[in-house]
N, C-alpha and C positions, 0 to 999 in steps of 0.2 A: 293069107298072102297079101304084103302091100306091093303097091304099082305106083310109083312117079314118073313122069318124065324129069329126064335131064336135058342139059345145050350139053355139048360137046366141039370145044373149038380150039385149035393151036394157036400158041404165044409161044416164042422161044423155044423151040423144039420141044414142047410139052402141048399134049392134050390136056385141057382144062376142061373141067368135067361141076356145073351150076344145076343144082336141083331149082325148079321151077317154084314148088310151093314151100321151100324152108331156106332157112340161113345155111351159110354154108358153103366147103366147095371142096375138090381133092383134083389128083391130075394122074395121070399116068404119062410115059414116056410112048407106048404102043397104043393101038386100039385095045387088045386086049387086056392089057394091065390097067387101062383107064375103067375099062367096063368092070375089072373086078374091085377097082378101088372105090367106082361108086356104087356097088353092090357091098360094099363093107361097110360104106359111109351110111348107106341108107341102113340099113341092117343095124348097127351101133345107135342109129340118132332113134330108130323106133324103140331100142332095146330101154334105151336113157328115157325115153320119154313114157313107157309105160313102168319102168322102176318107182319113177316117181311122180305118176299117175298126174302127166303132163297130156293138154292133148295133142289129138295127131291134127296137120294139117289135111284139110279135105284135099284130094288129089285133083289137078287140073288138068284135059288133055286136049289136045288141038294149039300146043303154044306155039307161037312163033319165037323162033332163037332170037335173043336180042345182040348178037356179038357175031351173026352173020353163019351161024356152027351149023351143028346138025341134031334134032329133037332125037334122044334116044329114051327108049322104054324101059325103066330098069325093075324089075319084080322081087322083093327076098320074103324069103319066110324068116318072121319074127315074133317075138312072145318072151314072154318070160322064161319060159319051158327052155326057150332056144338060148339061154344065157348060160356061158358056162360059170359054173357057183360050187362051194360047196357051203359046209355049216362051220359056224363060227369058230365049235370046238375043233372042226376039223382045220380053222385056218390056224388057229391057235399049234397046231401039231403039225404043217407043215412050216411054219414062222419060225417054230421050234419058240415061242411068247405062250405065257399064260392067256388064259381065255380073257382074264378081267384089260390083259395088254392089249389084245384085237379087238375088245370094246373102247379102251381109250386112243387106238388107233383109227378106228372108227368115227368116234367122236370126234376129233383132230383133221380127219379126211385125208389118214393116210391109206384108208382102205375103204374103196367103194360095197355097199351094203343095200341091200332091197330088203323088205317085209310083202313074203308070199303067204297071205293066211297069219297065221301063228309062228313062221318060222321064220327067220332073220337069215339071210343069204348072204357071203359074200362073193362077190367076184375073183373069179382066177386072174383075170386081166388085171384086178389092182393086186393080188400075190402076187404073180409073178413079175410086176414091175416092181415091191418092196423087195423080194430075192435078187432082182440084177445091179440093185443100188448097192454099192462101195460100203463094207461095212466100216462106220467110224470108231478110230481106233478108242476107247477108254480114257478113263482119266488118268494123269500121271502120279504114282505113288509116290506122298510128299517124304521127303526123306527127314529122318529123326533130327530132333537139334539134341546136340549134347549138353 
């Protein structure tokens, strides 16, 4: 389990929601949609950071809010384990692309990838952002000259 605090503090009808020990920030419109947007944000930033075996920032508590807010505790369970993933071939079959196209999509950084051990993971989060994108239509077939 990781633990940070956040400030939590209104601007224009938005909660804004600053983690204490990393970059960053998200908001919600409610208390409660703030507290699950920084419980996603914290949750995503550890996920990225041990993918690519960044490290974690040591956790600080007793902060004073700097923007006058209020210090909230925010806790997610994160890991690799907690990433949804599947395997290459498998993204290759839901892309409905050849395995070798999810490696040069990969390569490209149209599709996020971790190495757990021996096995090459991709993320569902960057499939299913390549399935919502606009498929671009083909080349146009040039017409014959007589």
């Amino acid at each position: 389990m990781y633990i940070y605090e956040f400030e939590f503090f209104e601007s224009e009808g938005y909660l804004i929601v600053y983690p204490f020990d990393m970059e960053g920030a998200t908001q919600g419109r409610e208390l409660q949609e703030a507290v699950e947007m920084a419980a996603d944000w914290l949750r995503t930033d550890i996920q990225y950071r041990l993918m690519y075996n960044e490290p974690l920032p040591k956790p600080t508590f007793g902060n004073t809010p700097k923007e006058g807010g209020t210090v909230v505790v925010i806790a997610v369970e994160a890991g690799l384990d907690t990433i949804r993933r599947v395997s290459a071939s498998e993204a290759a079959r839901l892309l409905n692309v050849s395995p070798a196209r999810v490696s040069h999509m990969i390569r490209d950084g149209l599709l996020t990838s971790f190495k757990d051990g021996y096995n090459v993971w991709v993320t569902m989060d960057s499939i299913e952002a390549r399935l919502r994108e606009p498929r671009k239509a083909g080349r146009p077939k040039k017409e014959a000259v007589a």
